[in-house]
N, C-alpha and C positions, 0 to 999 in steps of 0.2 A: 479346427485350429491348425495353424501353420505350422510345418516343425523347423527348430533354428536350425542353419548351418553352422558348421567348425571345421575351420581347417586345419587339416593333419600333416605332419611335417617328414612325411613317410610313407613306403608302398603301402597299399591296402590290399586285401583281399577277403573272399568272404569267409565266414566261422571263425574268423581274428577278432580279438580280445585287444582291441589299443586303449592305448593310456594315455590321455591328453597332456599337454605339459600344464606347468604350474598357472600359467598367464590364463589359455582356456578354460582350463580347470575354476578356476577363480570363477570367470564371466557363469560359465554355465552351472556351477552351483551356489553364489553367491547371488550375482546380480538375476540369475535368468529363476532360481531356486526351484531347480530340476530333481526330480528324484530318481530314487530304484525304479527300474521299468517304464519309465518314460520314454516315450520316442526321440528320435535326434537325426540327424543326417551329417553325414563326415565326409568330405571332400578332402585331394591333394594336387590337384593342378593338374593332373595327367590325364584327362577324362572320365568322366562321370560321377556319378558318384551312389555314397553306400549308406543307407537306411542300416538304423541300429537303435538297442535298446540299452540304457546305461544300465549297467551290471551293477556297480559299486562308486557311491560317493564317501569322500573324504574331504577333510581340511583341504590339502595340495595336491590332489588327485582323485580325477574319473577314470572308471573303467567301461569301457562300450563293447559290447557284442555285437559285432556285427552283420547282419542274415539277409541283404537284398542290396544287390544291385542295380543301376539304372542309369543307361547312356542317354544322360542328360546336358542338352547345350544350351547353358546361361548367357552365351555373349550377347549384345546388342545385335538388333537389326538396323541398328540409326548409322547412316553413315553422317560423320562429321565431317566438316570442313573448316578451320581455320583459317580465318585471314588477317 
């Protein structure tokens, strides 16, 4: 099974415990209906990104553990052209 991304509005580092905002929080235990120790990956634009397991689901709020790293590059290889 794939694991969803979620993008984090914030440094990251590893053994950090982040707290999604309320909008993410919503998607991923509402509509995606993630549990305790599910896997996840957390991204913040600055390279790479970081494999984690949600700690704690609420109403307004996830909590994610985060334990692995991986310099990962998502861009395209398509170059476009407009005309």
């Amino acid at each position: 099974m794939r694991l969803p991304r979620v993008f984090y509005n914030a440094p990251l580092s590893l053994e950090q415990d982040c707290i999604l905002d309320s909008r993410a929080s919503h998607h991923v235990g509402t509509v995606l209906r993630m549990r305790p120790e599910d896997g996840i990956i957390v991204f913040n634009g600055m390279g790479g990104e970081y494999r984690g397991k949600i700690h704690s689901v609420s109403k307004k709020q996830i909590s994610i553990k985060l334990d692995q790293w991986s310099e990962n590059n998502r861009a395209s290889n398509l170059h476009i052209h407009l005309g």
